[in-house]
DSSP file (Angstrom, degrees, kcal/mol; ACC not computed):
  #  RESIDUE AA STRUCTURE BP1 BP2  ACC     N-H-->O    O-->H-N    N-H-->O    O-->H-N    TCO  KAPPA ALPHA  PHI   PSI    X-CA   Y-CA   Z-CA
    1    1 A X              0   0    0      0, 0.0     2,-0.4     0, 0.0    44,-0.1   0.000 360.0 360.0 360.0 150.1  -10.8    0.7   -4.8
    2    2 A X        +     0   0    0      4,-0.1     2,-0.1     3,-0.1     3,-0.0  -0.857 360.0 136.2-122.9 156.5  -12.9    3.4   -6.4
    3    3 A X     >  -     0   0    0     -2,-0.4     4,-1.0    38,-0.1    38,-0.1  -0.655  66.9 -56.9-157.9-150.5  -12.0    7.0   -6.6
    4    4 A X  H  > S+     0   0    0     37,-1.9     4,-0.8    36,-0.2    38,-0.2   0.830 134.0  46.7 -59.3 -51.7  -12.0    9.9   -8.9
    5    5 A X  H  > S+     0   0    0     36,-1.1     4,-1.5    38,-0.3     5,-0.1   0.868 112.6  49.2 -85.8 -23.1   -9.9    8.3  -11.4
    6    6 A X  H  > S+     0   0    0      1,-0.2     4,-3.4     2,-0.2     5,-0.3   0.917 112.1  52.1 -65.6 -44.1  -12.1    4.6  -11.4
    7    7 A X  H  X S+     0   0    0     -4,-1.0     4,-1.1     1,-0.2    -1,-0.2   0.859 108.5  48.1 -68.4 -20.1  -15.4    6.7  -11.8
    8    8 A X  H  X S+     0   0    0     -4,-0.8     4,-1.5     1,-0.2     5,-0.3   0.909 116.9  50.5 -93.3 -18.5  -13.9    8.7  -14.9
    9    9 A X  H  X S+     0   0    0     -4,-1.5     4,-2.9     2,-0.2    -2,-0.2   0.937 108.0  40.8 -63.2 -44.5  -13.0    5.4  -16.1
   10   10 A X  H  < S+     0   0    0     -4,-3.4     4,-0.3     1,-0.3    -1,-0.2   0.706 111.1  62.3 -75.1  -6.2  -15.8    3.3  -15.9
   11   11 A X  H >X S+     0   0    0     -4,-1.1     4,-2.1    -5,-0.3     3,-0.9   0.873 106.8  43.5 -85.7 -31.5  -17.6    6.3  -17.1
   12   12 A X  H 3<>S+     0   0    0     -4,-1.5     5,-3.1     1,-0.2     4,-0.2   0.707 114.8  56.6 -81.5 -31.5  -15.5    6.2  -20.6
   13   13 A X  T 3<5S+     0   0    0     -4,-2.9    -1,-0.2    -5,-0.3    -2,-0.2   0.636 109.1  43.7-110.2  19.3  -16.0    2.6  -20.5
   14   14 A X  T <45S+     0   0    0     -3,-0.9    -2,-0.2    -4,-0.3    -1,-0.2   0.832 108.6  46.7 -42.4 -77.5  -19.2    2.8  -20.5
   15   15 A X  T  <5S-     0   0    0     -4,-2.1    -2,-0.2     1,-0.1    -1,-0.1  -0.048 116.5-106.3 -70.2  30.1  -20.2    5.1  -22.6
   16   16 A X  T   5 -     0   0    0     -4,-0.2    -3,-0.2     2,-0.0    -1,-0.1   0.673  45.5-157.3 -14.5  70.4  -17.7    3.4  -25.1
   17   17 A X      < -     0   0    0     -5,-3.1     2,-0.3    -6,-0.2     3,-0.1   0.620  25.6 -94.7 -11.8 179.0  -15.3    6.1  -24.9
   18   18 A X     >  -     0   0    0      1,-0.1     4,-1.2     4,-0.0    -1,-0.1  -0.647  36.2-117.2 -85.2 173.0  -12.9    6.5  -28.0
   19   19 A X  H  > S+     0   0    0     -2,-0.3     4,-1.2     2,-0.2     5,-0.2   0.900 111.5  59.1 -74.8 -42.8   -9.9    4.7  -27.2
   20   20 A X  H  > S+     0   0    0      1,-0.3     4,-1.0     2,-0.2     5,-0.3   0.981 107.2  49.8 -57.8 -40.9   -7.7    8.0  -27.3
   21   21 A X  H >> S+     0   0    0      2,-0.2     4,-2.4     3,-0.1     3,-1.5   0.993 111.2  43.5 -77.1 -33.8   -9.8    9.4  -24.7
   22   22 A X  H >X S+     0   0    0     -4,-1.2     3,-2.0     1,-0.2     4,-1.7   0.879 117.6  52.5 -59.0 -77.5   -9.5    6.2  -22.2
   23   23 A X  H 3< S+     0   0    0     -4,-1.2    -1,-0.2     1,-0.4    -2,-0.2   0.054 108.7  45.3 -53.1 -17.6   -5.8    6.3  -23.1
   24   24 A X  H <X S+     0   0    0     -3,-1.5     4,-2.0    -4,-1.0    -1,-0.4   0.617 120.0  39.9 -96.8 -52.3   -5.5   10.1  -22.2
   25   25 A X  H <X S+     0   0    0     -4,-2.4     4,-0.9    -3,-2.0    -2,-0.2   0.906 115.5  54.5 -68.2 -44.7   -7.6    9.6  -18.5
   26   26 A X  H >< S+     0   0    0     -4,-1.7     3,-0.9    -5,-0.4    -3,-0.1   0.989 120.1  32.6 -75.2 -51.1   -5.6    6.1  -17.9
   27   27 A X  H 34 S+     0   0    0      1,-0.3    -1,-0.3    -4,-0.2    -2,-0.2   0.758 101.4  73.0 -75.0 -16.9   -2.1    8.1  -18.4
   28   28 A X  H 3< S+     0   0    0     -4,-2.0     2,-0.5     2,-0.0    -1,-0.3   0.769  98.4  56.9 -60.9 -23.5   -3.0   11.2  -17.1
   29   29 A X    <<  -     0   0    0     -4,-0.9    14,-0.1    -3,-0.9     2,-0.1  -0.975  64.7-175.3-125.3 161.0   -2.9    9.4  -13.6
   30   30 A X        -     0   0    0     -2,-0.5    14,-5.7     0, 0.0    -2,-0.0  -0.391  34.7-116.4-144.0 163.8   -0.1    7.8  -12.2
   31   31 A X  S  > S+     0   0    0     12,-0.2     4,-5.2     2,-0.2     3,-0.5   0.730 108.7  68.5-104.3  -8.3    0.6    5.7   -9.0
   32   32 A X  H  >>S+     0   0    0      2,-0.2     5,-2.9     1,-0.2     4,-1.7   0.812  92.5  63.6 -59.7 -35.4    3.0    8.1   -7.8
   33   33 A X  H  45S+     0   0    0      3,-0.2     6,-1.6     2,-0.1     9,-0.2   0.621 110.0  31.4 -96.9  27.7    0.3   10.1   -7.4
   34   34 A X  H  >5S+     0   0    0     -3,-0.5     4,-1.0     4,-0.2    -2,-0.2   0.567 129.9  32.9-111.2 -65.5   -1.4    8.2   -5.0
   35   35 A X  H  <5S+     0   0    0     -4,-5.2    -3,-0.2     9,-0.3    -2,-0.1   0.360 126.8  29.5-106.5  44.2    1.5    6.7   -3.2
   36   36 A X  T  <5S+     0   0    0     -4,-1.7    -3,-0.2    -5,-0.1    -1,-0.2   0.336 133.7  29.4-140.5 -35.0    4.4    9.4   -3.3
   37   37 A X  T  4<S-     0   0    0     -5,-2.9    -2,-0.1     2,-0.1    -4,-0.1   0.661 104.7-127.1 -93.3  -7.4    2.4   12.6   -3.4
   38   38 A X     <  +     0   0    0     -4,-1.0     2,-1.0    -6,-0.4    -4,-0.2   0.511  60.3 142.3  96.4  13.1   -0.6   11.0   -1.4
   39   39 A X    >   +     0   0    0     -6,-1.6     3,-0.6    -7,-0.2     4,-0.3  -0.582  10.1 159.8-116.0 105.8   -3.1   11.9   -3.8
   40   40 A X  T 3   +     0   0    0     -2,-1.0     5,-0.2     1,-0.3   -36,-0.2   0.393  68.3  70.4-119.9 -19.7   -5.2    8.7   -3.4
   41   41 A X  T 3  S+     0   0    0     -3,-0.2   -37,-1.9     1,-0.2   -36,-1.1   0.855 119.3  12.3 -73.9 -36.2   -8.4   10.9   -5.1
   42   42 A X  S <  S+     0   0    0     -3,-0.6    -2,-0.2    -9,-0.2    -1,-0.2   0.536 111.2  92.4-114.2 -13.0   -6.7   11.0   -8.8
   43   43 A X  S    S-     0   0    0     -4,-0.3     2,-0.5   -10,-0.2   -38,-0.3   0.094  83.3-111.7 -91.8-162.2   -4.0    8.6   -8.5
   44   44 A X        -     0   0    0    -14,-5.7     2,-0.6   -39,-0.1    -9,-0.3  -0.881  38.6-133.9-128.3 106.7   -4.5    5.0   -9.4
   45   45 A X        -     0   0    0     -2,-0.5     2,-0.4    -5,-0.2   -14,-0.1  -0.676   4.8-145.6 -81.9 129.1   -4.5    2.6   -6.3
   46   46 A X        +     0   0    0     -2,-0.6     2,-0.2   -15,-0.1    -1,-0.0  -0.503  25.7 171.7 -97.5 149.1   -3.1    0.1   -6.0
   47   47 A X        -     0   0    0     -2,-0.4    -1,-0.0     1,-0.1    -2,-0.0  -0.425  47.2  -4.1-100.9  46.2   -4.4   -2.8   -4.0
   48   48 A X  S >> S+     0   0    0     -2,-0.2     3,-3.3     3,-0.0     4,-0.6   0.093  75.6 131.4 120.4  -7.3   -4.4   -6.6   -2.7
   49   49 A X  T 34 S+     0   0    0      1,-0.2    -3,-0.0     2,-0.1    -2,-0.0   0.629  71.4  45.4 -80.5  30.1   -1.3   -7.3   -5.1
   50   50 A X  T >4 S+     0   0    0      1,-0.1     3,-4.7     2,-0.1    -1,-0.2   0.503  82.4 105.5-114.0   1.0    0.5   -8.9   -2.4
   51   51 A X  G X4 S+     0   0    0     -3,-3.3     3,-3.4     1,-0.3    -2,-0.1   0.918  71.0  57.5 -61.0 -31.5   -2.2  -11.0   -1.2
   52   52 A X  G 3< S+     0   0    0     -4,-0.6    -1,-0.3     1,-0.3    -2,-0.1   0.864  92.7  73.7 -50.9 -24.1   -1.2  -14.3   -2.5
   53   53 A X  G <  S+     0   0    0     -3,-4.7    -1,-0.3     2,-0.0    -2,-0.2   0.554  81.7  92.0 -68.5  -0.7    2.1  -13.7   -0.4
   54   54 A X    <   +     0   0    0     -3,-3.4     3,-0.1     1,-0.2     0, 0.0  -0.723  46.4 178.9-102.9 149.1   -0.3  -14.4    3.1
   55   55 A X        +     0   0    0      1,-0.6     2,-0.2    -2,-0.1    -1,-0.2   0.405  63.8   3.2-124.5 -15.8   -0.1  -17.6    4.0
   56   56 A X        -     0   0    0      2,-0.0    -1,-0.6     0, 0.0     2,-0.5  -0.922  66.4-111.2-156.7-170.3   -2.4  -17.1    7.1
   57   57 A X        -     0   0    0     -2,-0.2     2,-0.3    -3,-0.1    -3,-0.0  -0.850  33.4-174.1-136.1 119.9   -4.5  -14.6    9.0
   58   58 A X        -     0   0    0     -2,-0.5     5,-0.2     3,-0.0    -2,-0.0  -0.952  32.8-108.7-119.3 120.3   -2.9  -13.9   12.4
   59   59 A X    >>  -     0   0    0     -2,-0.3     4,-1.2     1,-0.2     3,-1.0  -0.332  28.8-119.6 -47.1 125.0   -4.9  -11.5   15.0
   60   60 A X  H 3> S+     0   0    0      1,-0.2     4,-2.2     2,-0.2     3,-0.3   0.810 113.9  63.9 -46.0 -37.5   -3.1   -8.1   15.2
   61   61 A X  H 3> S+     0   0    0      1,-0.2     4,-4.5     2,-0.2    -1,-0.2   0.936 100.5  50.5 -46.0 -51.5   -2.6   -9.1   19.2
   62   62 A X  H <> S+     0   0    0     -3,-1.0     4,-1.7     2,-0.2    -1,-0.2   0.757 104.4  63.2 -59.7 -32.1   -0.5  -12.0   18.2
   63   63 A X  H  X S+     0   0    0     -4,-1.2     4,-3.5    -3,-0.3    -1,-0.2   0.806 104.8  39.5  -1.3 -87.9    1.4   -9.7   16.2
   64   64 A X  H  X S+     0   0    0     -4,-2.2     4,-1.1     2,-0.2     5,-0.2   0.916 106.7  60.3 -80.0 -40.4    2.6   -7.7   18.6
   65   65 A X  H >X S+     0   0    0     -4,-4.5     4,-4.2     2,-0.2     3,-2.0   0.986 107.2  51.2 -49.0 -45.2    3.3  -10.2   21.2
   66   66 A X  H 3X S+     0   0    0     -4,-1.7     4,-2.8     1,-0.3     5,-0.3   0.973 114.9  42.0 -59.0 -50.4    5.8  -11.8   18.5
   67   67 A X  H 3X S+     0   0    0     -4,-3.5     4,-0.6     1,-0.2    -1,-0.3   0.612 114.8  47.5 -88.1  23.3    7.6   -8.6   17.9
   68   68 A X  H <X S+     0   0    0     -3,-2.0     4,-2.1    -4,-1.1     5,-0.2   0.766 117.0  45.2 -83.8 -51.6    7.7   -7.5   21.4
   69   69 A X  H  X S+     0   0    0     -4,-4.2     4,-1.2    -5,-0.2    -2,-0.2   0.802 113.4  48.8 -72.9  -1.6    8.9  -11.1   22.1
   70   70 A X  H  X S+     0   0    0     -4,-2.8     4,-7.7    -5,-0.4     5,-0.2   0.929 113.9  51.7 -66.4 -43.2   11.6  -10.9   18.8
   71   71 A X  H  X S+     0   0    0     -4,-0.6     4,-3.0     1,-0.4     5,-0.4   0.982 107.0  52.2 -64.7 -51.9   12.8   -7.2   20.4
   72   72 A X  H  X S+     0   0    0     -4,-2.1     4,-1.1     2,-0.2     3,-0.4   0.712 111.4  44.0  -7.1 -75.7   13.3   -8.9   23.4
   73   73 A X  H  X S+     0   0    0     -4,-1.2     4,-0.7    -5,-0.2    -1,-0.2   0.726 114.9  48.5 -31.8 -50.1   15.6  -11.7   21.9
   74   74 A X  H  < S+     0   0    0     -4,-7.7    -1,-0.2     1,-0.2    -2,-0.2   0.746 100.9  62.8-106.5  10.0   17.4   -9.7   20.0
   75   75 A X  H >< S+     0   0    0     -4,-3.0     3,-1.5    -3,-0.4    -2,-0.2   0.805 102.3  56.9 -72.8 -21.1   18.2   -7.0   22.7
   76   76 A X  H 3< S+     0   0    0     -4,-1.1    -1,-0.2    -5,-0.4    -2,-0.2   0.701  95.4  56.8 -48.0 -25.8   19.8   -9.5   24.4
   77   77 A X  T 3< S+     0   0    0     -4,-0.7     2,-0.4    -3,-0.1    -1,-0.2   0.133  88.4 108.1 -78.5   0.4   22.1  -10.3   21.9
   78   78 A X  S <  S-     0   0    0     -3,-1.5     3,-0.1     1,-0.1     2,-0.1  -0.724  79.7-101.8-106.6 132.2   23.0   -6.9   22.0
   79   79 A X        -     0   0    0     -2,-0.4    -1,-0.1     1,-0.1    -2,-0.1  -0.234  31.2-114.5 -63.6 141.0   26.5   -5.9   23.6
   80   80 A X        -     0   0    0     -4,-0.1     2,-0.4    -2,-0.1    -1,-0.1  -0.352  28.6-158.3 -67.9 151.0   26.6   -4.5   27.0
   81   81 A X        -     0   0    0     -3,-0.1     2,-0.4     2,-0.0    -1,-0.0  -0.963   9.9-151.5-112.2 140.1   27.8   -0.8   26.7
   82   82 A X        -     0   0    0     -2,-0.4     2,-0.3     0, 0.0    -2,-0.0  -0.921   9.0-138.6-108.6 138.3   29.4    0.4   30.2
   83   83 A X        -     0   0    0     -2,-0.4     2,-0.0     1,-0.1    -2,-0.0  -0.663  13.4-121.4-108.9 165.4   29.3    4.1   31.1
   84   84 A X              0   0    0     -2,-0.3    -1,-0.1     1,-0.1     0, 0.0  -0.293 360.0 360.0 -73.7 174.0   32.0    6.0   32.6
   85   85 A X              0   0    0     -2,-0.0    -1,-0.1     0, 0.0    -2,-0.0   0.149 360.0 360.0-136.8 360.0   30.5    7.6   36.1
């Protein structure tokens, strides 16, 4: 994913930075500041490293039917509570 912080990189590794300076840019941003302070412009994001965990491609509709039909399932399984009147 490109941002702020991929363009100042590939511009340092272009121009065939020094190493101190790539090494200064690369630690000056963090992924905390992309995913715990949200700032997705400077941070470094991260991306696609879970993909190997899919094992297929499901339509988002199908999705939701399954967890509407899970909640389903397992509110039933849920004890009746009786109220006083």
């Amino acid at each position: 994913m490109r941002n702020a912080f991929t363009e100042r990189m590939a511009a340092l590794e272009a121009s065939n930075g020094e190493l101190e300076a790539r090494r200064a840019e690369f630690t000056a941003s963090s992924l905390i500041m992309a995913a715990h302070e949200g700032d997705v412009t400077n941070g470094k994001v991260e991306a696609g490293q879970s993909v190997g965990l899919v094992g297929t491609v499901i339509p988002a509709a199908e999705i939701v039917r399954r967890w509407v039909e899970e909640y389903a399932a397992a509110v039933t399984e849920l004890p009746r509570v009786r109220t006083r009147r």
